[in-house]
C-alpha positions in Angstrom: 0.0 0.0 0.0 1.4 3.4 -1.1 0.4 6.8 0.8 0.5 10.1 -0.4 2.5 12.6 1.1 2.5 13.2 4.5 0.4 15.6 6.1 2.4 18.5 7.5 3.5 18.5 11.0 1.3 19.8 13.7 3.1 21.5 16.5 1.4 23.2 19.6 3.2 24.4 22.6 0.0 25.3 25.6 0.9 27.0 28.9 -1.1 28.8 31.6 -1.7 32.6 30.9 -0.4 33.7 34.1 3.2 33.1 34.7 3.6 30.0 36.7 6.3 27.3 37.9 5.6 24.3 35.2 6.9 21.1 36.8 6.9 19.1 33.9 7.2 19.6 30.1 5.7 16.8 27.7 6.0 16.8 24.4 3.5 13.9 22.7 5.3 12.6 19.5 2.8 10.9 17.1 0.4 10.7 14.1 -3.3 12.0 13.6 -4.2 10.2 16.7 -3.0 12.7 18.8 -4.6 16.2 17.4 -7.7 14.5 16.3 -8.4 14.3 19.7 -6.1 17.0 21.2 -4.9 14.3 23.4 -1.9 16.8 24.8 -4.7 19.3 26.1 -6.5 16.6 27.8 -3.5 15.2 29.7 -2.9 19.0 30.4 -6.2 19.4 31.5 -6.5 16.6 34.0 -3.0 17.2 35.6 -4.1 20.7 36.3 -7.2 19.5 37.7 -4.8 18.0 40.6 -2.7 20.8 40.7 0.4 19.6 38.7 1.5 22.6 36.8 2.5 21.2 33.1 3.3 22.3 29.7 2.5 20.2 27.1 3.9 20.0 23.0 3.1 18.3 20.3 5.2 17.1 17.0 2.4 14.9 14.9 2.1 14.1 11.5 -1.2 12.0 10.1 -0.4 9.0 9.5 3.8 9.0 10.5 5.0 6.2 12.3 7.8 7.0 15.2 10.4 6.0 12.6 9.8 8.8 10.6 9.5 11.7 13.3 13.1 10.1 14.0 14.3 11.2 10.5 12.2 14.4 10.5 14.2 18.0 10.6 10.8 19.5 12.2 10.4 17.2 14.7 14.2 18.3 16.1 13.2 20.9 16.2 10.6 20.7 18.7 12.6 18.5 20.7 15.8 21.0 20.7 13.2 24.1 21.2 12.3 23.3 25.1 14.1 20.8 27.6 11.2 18.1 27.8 11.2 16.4 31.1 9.0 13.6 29.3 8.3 12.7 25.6 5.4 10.6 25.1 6.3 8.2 21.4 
């Protein structure tokens, strides 16, 4: 089976307005799975809901497998833009 080209990347950084202590930055890595369903602002979301103070990011591409975000320019990018405390493949 042959795809077309992939989608461009989607990359979203979401933070507090105020200025605040973030304990942990997470940057999802994945395909249309995770914007589809803005999975990064749920996990946001329900850590704040307990009081975790987080940042999360996202580097996604529909349909891209984890071997491919390896080779990607734009996802090192992300990656060499914050120091991640956690990145979710």
């Amino acid at each position: 089976m042959r795809l077309g080209p992939p989608l461009p990347v989607v990359v979203a950084v979401a933070s507090g307005c105020r200025a605040q202590v973030v304990e942990q930055r997470v940057l999802f890595v994945g395909n249309s799975y995770l914007f589809t369903n803005d999975l990064p602002a749920m996990f946001k979301a329900l850590a704040e809901a307990k009081r975790h103070r987080v940042e999360v990011g996202m580097a996604a591409t529909g349909g891209w497998a984890l071997e491919q975000h390896a080779k990607s320019p734009e996802t090192r990018t992300v990656l060499d833009k914050q120091a991640w405390t956690i990145v979710m493949p």
